[in-house]
N, C-alpha and C positions, 0 to 999 in steps of 0.2 A: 504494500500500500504506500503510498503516493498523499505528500500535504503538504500547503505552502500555510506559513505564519507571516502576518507581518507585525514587524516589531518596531518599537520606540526606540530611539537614543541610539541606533548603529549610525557610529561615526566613518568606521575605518578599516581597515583589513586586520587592525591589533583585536578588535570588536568582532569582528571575522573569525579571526582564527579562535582567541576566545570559544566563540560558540561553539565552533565546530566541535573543538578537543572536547568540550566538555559532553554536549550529546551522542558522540564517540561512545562517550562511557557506558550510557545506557543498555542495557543488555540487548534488546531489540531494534535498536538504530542498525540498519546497514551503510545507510549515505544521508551527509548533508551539505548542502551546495547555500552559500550567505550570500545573498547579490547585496551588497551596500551600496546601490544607488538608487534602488528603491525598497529597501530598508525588508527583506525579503526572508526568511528562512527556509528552504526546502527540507523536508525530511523523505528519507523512505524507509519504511519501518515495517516488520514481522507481525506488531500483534497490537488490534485497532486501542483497547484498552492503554493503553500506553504514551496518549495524546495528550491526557491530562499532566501526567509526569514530565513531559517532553515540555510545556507551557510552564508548569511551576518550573522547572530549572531554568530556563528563558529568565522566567519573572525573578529568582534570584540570583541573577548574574546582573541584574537591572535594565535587562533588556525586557518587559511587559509587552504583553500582545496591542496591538490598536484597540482603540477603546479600552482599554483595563487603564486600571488609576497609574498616574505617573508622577507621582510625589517626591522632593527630594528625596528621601533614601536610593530610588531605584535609579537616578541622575545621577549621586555619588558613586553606587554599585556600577553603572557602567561605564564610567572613569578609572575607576579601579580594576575591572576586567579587561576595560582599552588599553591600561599598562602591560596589565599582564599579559597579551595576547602581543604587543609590542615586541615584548623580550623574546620570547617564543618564536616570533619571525623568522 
């Protein structure tokens, strides 16, 4: 199965990569592809149940879906993940 998210606050390929590594981790992820120019998440994933988890780790990396609340914390959270994803480059 096949699903695009779109997400708040992707700035950058550090934001990018980020993402990627981490829903990597998920046990059911096979592939995910980040377009940061329209703020994009593709996933493709084993088992449908697993969409919800795939969002909450989005949401704390502070990257939150469109429309879900975008408060500072999840603005600091993706500055913090944009370094990290930097270094990782």
């Amino acid at each position: 199965m096949k699903t695009t998210i779109k997400v708040q606050n992707l700035k950058c390929e550090g934001c990018a990569n980020t993402i990627s590594k981490k829903l990597h981790t998920i046990e059911s992820v096979s592939n995910v592809e980040v377009v940061v120019e329209k703020s994009l998440v593709e996933i493709s994933y084993e088992n449908e149940g697993i969409i919800e988890t795939i969002k909450s780790t989005l949401n704390s990396l502070g990257y939150p879906e469109e429309g879900e609340s975008n408060n500072f914390g999840n603005k600091a959270k993706s500055y913090v993940s944009c370094a990290i994803g930097k270094i990782d480059l």
